[in-house]
Steps between C-alpha positions, in 0.01 A plus 500: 500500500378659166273467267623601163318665212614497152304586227497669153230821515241420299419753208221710624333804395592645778883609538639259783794584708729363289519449111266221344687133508788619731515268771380610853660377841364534855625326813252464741545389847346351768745425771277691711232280441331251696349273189357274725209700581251693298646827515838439468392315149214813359811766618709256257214500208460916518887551489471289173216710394690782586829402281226347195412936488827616526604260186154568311392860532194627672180627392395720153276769432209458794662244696424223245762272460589364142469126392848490485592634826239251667657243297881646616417482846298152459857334348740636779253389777481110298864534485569557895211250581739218520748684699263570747331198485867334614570764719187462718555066462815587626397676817247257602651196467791647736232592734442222806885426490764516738892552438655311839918570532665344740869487615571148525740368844731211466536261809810395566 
């Protein structure tokens, strides 16, 4: 149960973690998730957030962010969407199900 981020830094002003146009990969998971509710689904959009940073950079001089960081972070977060999007479909339509397993007997 991942969601998987791969992405090519954008070219920012700013030096990013990694070199302009290498390509950035983050697992993120959620197996300790509840996406059926609220909270389990926000804790899912933050760690996304959280990995869109980590590929992107942070803030420059005052804490203002570059167009091309904003734009960075905007493209990994669009990229996840349908992950997450799929993983939260997932977890609801499972939800109100029941898995029944029975040992069957032979009469004789």
């Amino acid at each position: 149960m991942m969601i998987l981020i791969a992405l090519a830094a954008a070219a920012a002003a700013q030096p990013a973690p990694a070199p302009a146009g290498e390509m950035q990969r983050i697992e993120i998971s959620y197996a300790d998730l509840n996406l059926t509710n609220r909270e389990g689904a926000a804790t899912l959009y933050r760690r996304v957030r959280g990995a869109a940073k980590a590929i992107c950079g942070g803030s420059t001089e005052g804490g203002v962010e570059t167009l091309d960081v904003v734009g960075c972070r905007s493209d990994v977060v669009n990229t996840a969407q349908l992950q997450v999007t799929a993983a939260i479909e997932r977890a609801m339509s499972k939800r109100g199900q029941v898995s029944v397993e029975a040992m069957l007997i032979k009469k004789r």
